[in-house]
C-alpha positions in Angstrom: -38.2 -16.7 3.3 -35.0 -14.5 2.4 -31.8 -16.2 1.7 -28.5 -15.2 3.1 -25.6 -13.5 1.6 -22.9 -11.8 2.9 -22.9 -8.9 0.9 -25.7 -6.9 -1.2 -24.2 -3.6 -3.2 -27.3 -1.3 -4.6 -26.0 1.3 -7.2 -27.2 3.3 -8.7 -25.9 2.0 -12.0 -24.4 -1.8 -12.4 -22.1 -1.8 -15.2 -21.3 -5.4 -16.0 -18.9 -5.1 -19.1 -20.0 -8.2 -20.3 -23.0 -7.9 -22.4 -21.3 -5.1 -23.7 -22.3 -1.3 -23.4 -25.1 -2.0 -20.8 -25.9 -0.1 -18.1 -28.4 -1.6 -15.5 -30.3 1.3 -13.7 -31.7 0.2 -10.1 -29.8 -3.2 -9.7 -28.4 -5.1 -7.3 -25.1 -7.5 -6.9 -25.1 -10.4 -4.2 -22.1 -11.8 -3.1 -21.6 -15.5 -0.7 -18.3 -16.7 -0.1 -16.1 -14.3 -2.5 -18.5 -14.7 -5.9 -21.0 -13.1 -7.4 -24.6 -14.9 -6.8 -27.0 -12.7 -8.5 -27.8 -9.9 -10.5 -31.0 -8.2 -10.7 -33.5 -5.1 -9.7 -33.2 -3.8 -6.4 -36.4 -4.1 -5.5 -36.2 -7.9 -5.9 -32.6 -8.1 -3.8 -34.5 -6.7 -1.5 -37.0 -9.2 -1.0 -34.7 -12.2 -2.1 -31.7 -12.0 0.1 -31.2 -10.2 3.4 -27.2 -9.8 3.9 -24.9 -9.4 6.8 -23.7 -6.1 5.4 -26.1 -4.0 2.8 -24.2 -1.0 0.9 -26.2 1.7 -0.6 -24.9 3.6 -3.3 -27.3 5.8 -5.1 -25.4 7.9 -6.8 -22.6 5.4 -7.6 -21.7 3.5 -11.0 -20.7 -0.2 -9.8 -18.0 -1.6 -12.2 -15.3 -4.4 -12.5 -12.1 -3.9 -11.1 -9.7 -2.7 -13.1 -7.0 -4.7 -14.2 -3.7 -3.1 -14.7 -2.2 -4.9 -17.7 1.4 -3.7 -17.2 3.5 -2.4 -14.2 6.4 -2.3 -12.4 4.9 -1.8 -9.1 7.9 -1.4 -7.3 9.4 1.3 -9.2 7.1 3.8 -7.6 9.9 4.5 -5.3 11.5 6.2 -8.1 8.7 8.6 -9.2 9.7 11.3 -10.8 13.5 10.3 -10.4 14.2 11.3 -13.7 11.8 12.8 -16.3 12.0 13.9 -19.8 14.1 11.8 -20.8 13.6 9.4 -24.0 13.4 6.0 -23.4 16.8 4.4 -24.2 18.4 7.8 -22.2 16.2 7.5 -19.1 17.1 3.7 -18.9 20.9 3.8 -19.6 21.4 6.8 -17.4 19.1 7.2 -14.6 17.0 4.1 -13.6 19.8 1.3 -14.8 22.1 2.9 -12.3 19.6 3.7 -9.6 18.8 0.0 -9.8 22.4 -1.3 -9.2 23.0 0.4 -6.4 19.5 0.1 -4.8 16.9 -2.6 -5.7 16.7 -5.0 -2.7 14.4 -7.5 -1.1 13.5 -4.5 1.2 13.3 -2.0 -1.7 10.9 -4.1 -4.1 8.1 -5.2 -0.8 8.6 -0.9 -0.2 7.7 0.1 -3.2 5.0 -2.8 -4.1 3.1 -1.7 -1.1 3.5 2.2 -2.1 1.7 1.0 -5.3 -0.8 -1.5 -4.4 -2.1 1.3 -1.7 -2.1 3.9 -4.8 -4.1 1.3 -7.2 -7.2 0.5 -5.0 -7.4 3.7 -4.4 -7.7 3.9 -7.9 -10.1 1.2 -8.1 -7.2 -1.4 -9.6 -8.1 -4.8 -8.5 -5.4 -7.1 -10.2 -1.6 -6.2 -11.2 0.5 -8.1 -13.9 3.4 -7.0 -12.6 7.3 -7.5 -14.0 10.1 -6.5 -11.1 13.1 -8.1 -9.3 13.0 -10.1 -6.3 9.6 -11.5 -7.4 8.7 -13.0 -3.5 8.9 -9.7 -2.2 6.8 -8.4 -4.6 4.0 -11.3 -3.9 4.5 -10.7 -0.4 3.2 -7.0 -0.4 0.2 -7.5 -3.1 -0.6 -10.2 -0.5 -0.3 -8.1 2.4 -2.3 -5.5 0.2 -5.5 -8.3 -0.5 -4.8 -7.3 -4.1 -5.0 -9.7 -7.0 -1.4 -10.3 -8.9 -0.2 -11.8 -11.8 4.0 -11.2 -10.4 6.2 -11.5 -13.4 9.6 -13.9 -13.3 11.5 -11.7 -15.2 14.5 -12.7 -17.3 17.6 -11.0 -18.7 21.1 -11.4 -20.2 22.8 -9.3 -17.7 23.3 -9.7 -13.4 21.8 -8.0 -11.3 21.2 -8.1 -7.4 18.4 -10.6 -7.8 20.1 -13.5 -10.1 23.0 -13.9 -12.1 21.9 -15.3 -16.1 18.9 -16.4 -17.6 18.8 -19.7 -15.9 20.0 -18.4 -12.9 16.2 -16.0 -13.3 14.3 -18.6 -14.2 15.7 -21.2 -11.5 15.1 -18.7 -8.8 11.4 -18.1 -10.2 10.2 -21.5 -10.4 10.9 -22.0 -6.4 9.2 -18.4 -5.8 6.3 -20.0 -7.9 6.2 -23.4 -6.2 6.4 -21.6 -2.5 2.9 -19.4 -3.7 1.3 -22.2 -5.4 -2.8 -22.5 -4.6 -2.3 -19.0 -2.9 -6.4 -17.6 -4.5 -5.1 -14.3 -5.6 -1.2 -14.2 -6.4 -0.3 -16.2 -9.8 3.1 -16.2 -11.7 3.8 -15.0 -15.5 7.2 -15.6 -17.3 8.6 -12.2 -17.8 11.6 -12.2 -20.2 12.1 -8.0 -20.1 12.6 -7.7 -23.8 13.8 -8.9 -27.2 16.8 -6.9 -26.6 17.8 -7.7 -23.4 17.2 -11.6 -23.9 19.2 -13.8 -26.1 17.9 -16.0 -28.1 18.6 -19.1 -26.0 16.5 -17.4 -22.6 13.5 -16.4 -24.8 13.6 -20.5 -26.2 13.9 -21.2 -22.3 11.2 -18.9 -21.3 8.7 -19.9 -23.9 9.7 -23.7 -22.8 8.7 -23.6 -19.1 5.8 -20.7 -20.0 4.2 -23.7 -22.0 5.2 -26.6 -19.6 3.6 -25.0 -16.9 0.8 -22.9 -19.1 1.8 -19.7 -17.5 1.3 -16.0 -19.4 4.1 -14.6 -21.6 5.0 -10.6 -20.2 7.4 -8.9 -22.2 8.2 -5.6 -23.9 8.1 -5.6 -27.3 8.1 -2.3 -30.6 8.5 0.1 -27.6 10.6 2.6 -29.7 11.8 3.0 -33.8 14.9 2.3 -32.4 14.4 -1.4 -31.0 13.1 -2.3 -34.9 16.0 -0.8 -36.3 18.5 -2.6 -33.9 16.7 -5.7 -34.6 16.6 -5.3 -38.5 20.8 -4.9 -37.5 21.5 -7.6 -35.1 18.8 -10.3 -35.7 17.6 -9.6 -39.6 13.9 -9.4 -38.7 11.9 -7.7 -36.0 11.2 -8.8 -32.9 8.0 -9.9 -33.3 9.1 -12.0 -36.2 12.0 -12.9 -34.1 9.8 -14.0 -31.3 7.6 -15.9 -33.7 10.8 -18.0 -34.9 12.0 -18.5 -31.3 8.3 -20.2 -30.4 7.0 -17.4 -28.0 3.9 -15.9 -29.9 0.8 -17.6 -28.4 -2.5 -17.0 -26.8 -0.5 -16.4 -23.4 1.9 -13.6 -24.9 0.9 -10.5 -23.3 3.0 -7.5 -25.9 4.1 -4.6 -23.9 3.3 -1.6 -25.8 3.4 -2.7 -29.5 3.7 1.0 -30.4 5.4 0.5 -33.7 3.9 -2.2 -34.8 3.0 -2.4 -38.5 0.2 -4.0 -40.6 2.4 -7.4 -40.7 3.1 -7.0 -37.0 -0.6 -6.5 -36.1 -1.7 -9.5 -38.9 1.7 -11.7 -36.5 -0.5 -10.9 -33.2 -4.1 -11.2 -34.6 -3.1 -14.7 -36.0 -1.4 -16.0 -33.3 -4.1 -14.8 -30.7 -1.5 -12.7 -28.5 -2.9 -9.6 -26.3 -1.5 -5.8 -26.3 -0.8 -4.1 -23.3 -1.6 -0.4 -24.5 0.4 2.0 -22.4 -0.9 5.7 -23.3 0.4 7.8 -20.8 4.1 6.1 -20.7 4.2 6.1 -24.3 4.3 9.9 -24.6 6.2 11.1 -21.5 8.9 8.7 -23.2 8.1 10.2 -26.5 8.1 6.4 -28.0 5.0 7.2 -30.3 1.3 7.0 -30.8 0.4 2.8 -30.5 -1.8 1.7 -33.0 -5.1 0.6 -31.2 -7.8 1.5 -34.1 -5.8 -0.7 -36.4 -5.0 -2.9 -33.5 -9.1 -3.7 -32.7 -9.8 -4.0 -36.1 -8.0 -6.8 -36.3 -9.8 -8.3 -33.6 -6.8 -8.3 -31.3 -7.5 -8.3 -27.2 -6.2 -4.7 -26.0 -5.8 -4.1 -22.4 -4.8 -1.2 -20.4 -0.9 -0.9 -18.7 -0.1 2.4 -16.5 3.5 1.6 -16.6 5.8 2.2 -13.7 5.3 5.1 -12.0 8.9 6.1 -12.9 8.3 6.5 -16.5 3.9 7.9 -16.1 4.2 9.2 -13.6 1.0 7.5 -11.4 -0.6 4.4 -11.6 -4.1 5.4 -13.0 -6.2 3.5 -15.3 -8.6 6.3 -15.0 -6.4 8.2 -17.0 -5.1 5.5 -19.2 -8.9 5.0 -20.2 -9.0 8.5 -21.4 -5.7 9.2 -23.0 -6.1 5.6 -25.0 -9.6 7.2 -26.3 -8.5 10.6 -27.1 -5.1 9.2 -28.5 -7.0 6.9 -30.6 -9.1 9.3 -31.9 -6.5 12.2 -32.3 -4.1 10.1 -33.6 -6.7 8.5 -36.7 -9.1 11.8 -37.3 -11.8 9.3 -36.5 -13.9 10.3 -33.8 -15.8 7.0 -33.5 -12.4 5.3 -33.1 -11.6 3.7 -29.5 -15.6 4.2 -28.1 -15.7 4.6 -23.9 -17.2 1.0 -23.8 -14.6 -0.3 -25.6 -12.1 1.5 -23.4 -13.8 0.6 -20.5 -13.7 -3.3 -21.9 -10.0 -3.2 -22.1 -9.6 -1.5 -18.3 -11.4 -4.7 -17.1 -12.3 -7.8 -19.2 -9.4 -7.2 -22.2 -7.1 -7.3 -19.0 -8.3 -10.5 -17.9 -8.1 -12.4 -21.2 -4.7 -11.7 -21.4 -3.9 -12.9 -18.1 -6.2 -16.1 -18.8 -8.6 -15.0 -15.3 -11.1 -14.2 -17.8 -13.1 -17.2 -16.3 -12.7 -15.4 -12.8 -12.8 -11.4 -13.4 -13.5 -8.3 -15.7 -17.0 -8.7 -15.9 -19.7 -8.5 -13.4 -21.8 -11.9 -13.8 -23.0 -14.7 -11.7 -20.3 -17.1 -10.5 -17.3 -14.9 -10.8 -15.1 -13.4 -8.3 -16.5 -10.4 -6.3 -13.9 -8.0 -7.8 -15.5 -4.8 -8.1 -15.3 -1.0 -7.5 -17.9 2.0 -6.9 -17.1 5.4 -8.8 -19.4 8.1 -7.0 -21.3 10.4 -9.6 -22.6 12.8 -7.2 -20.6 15.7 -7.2 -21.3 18.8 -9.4 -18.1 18.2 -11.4 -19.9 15.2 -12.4 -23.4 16.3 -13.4 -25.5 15.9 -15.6 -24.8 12.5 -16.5 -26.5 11.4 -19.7 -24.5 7.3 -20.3 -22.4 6.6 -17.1 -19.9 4.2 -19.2 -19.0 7.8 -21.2 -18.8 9.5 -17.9 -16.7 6.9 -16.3 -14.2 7.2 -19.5 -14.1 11.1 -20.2 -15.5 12.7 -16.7 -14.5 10.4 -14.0 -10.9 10.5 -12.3 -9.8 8.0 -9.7 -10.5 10.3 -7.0 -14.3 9.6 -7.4 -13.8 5.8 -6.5 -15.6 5.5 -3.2 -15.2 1.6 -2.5 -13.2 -1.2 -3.7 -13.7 -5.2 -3.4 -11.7 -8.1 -3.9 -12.9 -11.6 -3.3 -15.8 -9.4 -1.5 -13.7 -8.0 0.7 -13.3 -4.5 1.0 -9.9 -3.0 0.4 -11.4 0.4 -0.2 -14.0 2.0 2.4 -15.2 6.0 1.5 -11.9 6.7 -0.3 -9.7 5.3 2.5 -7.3 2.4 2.0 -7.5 0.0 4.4 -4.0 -1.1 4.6 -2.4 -2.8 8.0 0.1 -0.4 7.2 -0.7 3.3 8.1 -0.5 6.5 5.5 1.7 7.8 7.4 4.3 5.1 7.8 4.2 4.5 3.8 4.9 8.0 3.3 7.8 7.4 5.8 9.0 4.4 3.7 8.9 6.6 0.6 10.5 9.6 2.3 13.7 6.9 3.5 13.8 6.0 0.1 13.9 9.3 -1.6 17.0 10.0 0.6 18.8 7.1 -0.6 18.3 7.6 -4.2 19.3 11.0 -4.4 
């Protein structure tokens, strides 16, 4: 006799990240109750299980969802707001300013929403996210069924959302304590940089990030010119500043980390801290080429950020997977350097360690979340395909996603989003906002 499941997903390929650089031909994935049950031939699901919905997918690779290590999801109501700017510019001028007379409650659920829709179409699964009005932000990932790590950011200066750095943090901890035991939205502390933080708020935020083992989110050797400033204001660099000030830790996720050096990388390896590798961000701000050869040899857990979409200008880990290959490789003359699976391991379980859900996501084995996306392979564009973890690295865009699950639920059905909120009513929102900004 069969045993029920509620799900049973037949690709053509299964891609479970973890082993590494397999690709199961002819398997299936069961699901029951949100979690994957099993893992094995097709013909044997077949016989094993029978499921309340089946999903063929011959010509589909089946991989984890992908775990966007860095974003500002909100932002994506600014999208091409102001471009070519360098990073210091684009700030002071254009999105500082913008924000001042803008962000709002209303503004940050918006623009979340606009970005959650555009990253499961994308086959993005969980968000570590860093915004204002942090509620508002958990409310739309929510409303989205997406999975998000929401960042209680902290700065020096005002701004519509709280006042000082206790003022942030005060205001966080209730927004945490309202969400607690919510199964997909957790809470990080965000301070936004070294030098936008005083000393005394990073000591604060490394405090309650350790009292309450949450993740540390922060920027961090974005640009030359943060290191020099440092050398200036604080007589080390931030990392080393960050080290004095207790933050470095197995919870610090490093935004960036594009110029750090061989005693920057030795800082990060020792202390066991992830990188969020930005690619895309990095050079439309003309910040630099990050490290990640150097970075993996020294055994330090890389995931994969898009940014916001005011400073990439999408939300695509599709094309964070390749530019973070080819960048890599262009950047060392070493065409081994930064190999698909490993790209593909940051996109999904790199992601996850930071975030500590390494336990839940990134990898497609038994008793994990059912978190999981199917990239089609069946158009000519695609064809032949020799290794499909290659092809989802260097051939595959976002538009081939077909499906997308979360908790096995499906959030993504034949390419269409299935939002409570229409397409058309989110490109109203955006259009309502473009008028205001401008």
């Amino acid at each position: 006799m069969s045993t029920a499941v509620d799900l049973l997903v037949h690709p053509r390929w299964l891609i479970p990240v973890e082993p590494d650089r397999v690709a199961l031909p002819q398997h299936s994935l069961a699901v029951r109750d949100g979690r994957i049950v099993d893992i094995l031939p097709q013909a044997d699901a077949r016989v094993r299980y029978h499921a309340a919905t089946d999903c063929e997918l011959s010509a589909h690779a089946l991989i984890p969802g992908l775990v966007n290590l860095h974003a500002h999801a909100a932002m994506s109501l600014m999208r091409g707001l102001s471009d070519e700017l360098p990073l210091a510019r684009w700030l002071r001028e254009a999105i500082w300013p913008a924000e001042a007379r803008h962000v709002s409650p209303a503004f940050v659920r918006d623009g979340t929403l606009l970005a959650a829709h555009e990253m499961l179409r994308g086959g993005i699964t969980t968000c570590n996210d860093m915004y204002f009005f942090p509620d508002d932000a958990a409310e739309a990932f929510a409303e989205a069924g997406m999975r998000a790590v929401v960042g209680l950011i902290v700065l020096d200066f005002a701004s519509a959302w709280a006042s000082d750095p206790d003022d942030y943090l005060r205001r966080g901890l209730a927004i945490r304590h309202k969400w607690l035991g919510h199964p997909r939205i957790a809470f990080s502390v965000a301070p936004h940089a070294p030098y936008s933080v005083s000393d005394a708020g990073l000591e604060r935020a490394a405090c309650l990030a350790a009292e309450l083992d949450l993740p540390i989110h922060i920027h961090v050797h974005e640009t030359a010119d943060e290191i020099a400033d440092s050398l200036a204001t604080h007589g080390a660099r931030p990392l080393t500043r960050l080290e004095r000030l207790g933050l470095l830790g197995p919870n610090l996720t490093a935004v960036h980390a594009v110029h750090a050096d061989a005693r920057d990388l030795a800082l990060l390896a020792h202390h066991g801290c992830s990188v969020a590798h930005c690619p895309s961000s990095n050079m439309k701000l003309a910040s630099g080429i990050a490290p990640l050869p150097a970075m993996l040899r020294h055994g330090i857990n890389v995931g994969l950020g898009s940014d916001g979409a005011a400073s990439n200008n999408r939300l695509d880990l599709f094309q964070e997977m390749r530019q973070g290959a080819l960048l890599a490789k262009a950047g060392s003359l070493d065409a081994t350097a930064a190999p698909a699976h490993a790209v593909l391991r940051m996109a999904t379980l790199g992601g996850a360690r930071a975030l500590g859900l390494d336990d839940m996501i990134g990898s497609l084995e038994i008793g994990k979340r059912a978190d999981f996306c199917a990239v089609a392979l069946d158009s000519p564009a695609m064809a032949p395909c020799f290794d499909p973890i290659s092809h989802l690295v260097y051939v595959c865009g976002r538009e081939q996603v077909s499906h997308v699950w979360i908790d096995g639920d499906l959030r993504v059905r034949d390419g269409k989003v299935l939002l409570r909120i229409s397409d058309n009513e989110l490109l109203a929102l955006a259009s309502l906002w473009q008028t205001r900004l401008v």
